[in-house]
Every structure is written in C-alpha cells, then in structure tokens.
Backbone bond lengths (Angstrom), bond angles and torsions (degrees), N, CA, C in turn:
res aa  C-N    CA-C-N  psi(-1)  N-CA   C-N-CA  omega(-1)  CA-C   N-CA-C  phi
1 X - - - 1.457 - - 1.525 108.96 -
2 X 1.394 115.77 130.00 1.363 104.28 -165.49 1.630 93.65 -101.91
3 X 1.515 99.50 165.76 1.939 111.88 -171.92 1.000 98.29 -120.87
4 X 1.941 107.84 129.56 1.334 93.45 160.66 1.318 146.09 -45.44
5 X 1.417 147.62 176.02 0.900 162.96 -146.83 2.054 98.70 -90.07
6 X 1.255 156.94 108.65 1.058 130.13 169.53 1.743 129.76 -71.63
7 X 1.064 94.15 128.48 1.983 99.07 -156.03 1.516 78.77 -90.64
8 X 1.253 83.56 144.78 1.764 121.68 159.71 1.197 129.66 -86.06
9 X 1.060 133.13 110.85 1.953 116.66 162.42 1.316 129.94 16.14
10 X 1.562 86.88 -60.55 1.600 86.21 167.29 1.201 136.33 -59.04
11 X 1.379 109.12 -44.59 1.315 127.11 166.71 1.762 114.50 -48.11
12 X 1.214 96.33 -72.08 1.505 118.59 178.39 1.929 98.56 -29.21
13 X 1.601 105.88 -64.24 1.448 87.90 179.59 1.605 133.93 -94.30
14 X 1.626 98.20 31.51 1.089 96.24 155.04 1.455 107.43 110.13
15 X 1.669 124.34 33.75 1.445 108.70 -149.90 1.259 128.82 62.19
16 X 1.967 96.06 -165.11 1.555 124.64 169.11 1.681 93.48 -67.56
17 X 0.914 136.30 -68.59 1.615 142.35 -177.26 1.942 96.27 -29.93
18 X 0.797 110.61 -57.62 1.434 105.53 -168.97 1.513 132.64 -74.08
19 X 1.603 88.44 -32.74 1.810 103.36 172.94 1.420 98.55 -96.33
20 X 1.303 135.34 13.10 1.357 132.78 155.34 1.511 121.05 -100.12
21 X 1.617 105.19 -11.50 1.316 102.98 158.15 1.385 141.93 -76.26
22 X 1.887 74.55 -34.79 1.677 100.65 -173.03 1.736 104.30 -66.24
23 X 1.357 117.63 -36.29 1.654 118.78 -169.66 1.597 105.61 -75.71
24 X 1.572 114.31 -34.96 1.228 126.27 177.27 1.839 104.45 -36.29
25 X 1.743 85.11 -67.83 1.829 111.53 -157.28 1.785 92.05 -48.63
26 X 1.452 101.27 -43.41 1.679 104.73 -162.03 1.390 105.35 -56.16
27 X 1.426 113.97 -49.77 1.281 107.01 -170.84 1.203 120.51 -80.57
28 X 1.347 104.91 -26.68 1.626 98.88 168.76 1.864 116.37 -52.45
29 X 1.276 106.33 -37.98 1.186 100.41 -175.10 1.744 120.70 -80.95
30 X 1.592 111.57 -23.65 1.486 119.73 159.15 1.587 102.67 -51.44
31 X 1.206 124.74 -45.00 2.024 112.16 -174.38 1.276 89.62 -72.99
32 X 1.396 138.80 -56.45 1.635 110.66 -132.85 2.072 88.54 -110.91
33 X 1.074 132.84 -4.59 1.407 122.04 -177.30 1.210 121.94 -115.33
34 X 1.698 115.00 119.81 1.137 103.51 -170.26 1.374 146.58 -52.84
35 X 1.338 104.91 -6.69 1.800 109.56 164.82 1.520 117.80 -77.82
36 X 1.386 111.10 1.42 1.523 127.36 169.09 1.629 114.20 -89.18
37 X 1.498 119.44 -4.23 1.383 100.14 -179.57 1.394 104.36 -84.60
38 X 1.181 137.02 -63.52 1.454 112.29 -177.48 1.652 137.44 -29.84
39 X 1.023 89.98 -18.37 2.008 107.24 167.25 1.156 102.48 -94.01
40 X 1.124 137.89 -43.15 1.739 129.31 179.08 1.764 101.58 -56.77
41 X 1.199 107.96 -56.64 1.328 92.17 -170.12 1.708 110.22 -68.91
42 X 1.408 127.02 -40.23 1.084 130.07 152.38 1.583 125.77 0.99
43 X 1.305 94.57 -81.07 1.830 122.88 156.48 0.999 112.70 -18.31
44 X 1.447 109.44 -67.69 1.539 118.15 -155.14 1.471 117.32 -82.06
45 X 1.815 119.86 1.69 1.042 121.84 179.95 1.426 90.54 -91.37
46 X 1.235 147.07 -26.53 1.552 162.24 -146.67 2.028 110.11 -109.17
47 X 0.926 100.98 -151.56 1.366 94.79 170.04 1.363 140.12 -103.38
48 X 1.501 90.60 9.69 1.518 102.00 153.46 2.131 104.88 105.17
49 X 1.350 103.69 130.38 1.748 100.66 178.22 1.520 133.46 -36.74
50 X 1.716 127.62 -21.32 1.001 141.73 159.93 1.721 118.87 -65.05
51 X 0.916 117.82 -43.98 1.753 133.57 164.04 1.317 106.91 -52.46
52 X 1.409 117.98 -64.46 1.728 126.92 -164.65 1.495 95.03 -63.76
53 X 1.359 104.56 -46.83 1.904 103.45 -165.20 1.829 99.31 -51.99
54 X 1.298 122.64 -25.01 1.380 113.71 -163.68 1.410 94.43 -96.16
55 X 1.862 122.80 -59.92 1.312 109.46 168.13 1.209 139.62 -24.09
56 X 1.029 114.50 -50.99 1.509 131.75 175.60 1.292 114.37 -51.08
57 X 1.480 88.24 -42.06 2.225 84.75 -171.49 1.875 106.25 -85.15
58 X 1.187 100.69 0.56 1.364 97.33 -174.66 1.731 98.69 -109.94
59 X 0.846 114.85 -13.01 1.803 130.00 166.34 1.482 101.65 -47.12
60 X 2.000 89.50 -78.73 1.774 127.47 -147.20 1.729 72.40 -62.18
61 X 1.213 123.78 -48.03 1.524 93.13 -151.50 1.505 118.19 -85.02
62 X 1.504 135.08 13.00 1.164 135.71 149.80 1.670 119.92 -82.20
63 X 1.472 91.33 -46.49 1.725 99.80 177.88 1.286 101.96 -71.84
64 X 1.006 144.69 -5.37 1.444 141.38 156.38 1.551 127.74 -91.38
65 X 1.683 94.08 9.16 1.638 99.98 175.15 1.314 122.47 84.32
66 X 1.208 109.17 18.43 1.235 111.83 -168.08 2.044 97.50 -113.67
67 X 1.527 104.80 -161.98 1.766 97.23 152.64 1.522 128.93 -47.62
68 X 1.506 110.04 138.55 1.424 120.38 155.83 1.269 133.26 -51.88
69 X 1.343 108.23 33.83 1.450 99.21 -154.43 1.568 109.66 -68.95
70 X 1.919 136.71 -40.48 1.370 110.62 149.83 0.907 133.75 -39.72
71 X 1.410 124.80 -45.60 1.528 103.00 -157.73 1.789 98.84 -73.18
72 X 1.543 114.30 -15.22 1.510 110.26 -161.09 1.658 98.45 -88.52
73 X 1.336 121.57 5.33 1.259 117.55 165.30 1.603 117.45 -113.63
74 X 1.279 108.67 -40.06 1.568 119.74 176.40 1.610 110.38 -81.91
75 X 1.186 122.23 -8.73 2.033 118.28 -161.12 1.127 104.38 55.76
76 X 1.626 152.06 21.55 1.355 134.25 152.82 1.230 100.28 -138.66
77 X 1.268 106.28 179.53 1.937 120.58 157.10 1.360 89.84 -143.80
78 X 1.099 131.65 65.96 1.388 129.32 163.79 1.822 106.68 -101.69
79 X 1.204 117.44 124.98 1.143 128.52 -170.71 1.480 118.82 -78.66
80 X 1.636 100.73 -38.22 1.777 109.07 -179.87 2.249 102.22 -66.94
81 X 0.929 73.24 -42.17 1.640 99.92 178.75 1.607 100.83 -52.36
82 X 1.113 112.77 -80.55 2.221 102.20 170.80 1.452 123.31 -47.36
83 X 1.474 102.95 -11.26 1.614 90.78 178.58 1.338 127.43 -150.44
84 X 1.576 99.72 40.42 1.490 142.97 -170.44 1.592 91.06 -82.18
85 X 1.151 125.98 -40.87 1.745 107.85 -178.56 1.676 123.57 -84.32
86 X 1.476 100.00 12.16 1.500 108.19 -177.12 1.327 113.41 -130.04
87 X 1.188 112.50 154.62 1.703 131.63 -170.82 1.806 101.53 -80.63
88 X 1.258 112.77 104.53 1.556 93.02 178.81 1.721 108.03 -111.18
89 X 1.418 139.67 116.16 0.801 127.93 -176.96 1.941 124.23 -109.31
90 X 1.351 105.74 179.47 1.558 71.02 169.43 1.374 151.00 -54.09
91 X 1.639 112.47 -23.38 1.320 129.29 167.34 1.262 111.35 -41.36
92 X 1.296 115.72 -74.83 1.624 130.42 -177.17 1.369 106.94 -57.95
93 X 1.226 136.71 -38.85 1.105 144.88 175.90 1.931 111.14 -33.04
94 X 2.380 86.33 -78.12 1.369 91.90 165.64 1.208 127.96 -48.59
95 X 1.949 121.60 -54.48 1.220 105.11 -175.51 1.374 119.60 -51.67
96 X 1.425 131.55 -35.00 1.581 121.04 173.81 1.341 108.57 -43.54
97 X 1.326 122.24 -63.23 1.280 117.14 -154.73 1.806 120.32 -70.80
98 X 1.531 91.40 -31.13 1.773 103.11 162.69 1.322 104.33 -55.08
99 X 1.342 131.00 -58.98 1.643 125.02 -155.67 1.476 85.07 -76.81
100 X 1.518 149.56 -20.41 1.505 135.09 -145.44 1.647 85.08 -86.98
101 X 1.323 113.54 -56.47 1.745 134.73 -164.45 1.544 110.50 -50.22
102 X 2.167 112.69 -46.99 0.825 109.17 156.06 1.705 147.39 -44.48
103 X 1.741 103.79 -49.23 1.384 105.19 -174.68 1.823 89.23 -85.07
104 X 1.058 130.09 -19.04 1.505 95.78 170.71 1.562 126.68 -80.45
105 X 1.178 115.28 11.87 1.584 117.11 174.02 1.630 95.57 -115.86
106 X 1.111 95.21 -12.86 1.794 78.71 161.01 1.727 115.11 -100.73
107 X 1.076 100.60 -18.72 1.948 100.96 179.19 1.528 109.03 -99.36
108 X 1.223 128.34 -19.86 1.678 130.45 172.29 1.454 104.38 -116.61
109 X 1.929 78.01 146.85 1.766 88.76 152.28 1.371 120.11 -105.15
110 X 1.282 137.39 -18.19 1.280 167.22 122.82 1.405 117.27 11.41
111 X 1.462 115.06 40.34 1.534 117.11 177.19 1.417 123.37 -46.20
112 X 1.074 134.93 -35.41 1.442 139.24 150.83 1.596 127.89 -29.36
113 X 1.314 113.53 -48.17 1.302 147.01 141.07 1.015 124.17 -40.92
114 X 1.404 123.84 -74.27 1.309 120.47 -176.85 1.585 109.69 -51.34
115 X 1.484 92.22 -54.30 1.830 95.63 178.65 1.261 122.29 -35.00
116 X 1.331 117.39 -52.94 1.832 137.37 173.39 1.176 92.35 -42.58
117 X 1.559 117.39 -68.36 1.191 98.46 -150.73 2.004 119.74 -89.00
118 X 0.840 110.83 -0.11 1.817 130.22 162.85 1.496 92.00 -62.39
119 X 1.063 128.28 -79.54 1.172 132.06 -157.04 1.782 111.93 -61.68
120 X 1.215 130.12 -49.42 1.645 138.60 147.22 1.501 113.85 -38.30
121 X 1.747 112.41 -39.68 1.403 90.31 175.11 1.733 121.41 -100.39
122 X 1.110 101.47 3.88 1.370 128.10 164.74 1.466 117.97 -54.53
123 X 1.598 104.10 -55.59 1.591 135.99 -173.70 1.832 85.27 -53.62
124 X 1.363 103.13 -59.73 1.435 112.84 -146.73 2.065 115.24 -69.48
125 X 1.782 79.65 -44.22 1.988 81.07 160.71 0.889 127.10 -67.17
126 X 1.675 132.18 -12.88 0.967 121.81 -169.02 1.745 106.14 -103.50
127 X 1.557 110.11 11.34 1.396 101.39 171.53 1.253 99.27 -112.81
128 X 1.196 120.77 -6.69 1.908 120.58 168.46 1.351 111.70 -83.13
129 X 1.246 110.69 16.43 1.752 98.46 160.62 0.871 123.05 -113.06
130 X 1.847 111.08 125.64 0.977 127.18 -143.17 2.279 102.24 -75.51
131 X 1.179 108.31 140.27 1.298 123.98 -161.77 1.709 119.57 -42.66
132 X 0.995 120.20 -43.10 1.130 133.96 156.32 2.022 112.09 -48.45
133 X 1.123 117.72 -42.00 1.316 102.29 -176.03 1.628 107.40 -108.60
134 X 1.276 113.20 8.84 1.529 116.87 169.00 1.448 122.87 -66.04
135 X 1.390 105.98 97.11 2.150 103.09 167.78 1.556 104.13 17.16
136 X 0.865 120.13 150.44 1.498 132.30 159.02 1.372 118.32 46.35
137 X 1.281 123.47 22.66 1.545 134.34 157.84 1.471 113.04 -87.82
C-alpha cells in the first residue's frame, strides 16, 4: 500500500508562492498596524524592513522544509546568529508574534497549521530574547 508523500510546512502553505505571501502579508502589516511599531523601529536599528522582507522568505522557506535558500546564501540558518546585533525584548517579541498570527489567518485556511506553526514560532521568540530582557532575569 503506498503512503502518501509527508508534506512539510512548506508544502502545506503552498510553496515559495505561499511563504512569499505569508512574509509579504506580515510585513505589510508590521508598517501599517499598530502592533507592528515596535518591529518598525526594531528594523530600523538593523538593516532595515526591505532586507528582512527578503531574509525572511529565504529563512521561512528552509525552516519550513522547504529550500535552503539562507543558509545557501548566508552559510548558516542560525537564528540567534541573525539577530545577535539587536535588543529583543518582550515587546518586540509579542509584537512579532501578533503580526505572525495575523498574516497567517489572513494567508491560511489551515487551522491545524497555523496552530503548529504559532506555537514553533513562539518556541523560537522566546529564545531570541535577548537575556537581560527575558521574564525572570
């Protein structure tokens, strides 16, 4: 009996087409919604919202199972490592994950999914804050 194929994230949302929507939607909503200003200014200590919008999609789409395409341009996908020159605290933290939750109920229907992936990127902000502004420091 043959098994399907097991899809990935990536897959699940649809490819490059989909995790290019999904980073699109996000950032669109970091400029224009106010749970996006703490990441705007964020940004702007860094290399700025035009950079991340591309990083990101070349991130999301390995860590989402898809191509390497960071690490096959940068030599890593280390995450502490991209955002080692910035202060991330809980603020920024939440606002990521508010604007993340948003563009995925606007780019999926896939509640199962979305859930997975809230909760994975949840896992992940909460080890990018930087030590000093982590709960209980």
């Amino acid at each position: 009996m043959d098994q399907a194929p097991i899809q990935t994230p990536y897959d699940r949302l649809g490819g490059a087409e989909g995790v290019r929507r999904l980073v699109e939607t996000f950032y669109d909503l970091v400029e224009t919604a106010p749970e996006g200003a703490p990441l705007v200014a964020l940004h702007n200590l860094g290399n700025g919202i035009p950079h991340s919008r591309h990083a990101q999609f070349l991130f999301l789409s390995g860590f989402l199972g898809g191509p390497q395409l960071y690490a096959e341009q940068f030599h890593h996908s280390n995450v502490r490592k991209m955002h080692e020159h910035l202060q991330i605290g809980p603020v920024e933290s939440q606002s990521w994950l508010i604007c993340m939750d948003m563009a995925l109920t606007k780019t999926i229907e896939d509640k199962a999914l979305h859930r997975q992936l809230m909760q994975t990127f949840t896992r992940v902000a909460t080890a990018l804050l930087t030590p000093a502004t982590a709960p209980g420091t």
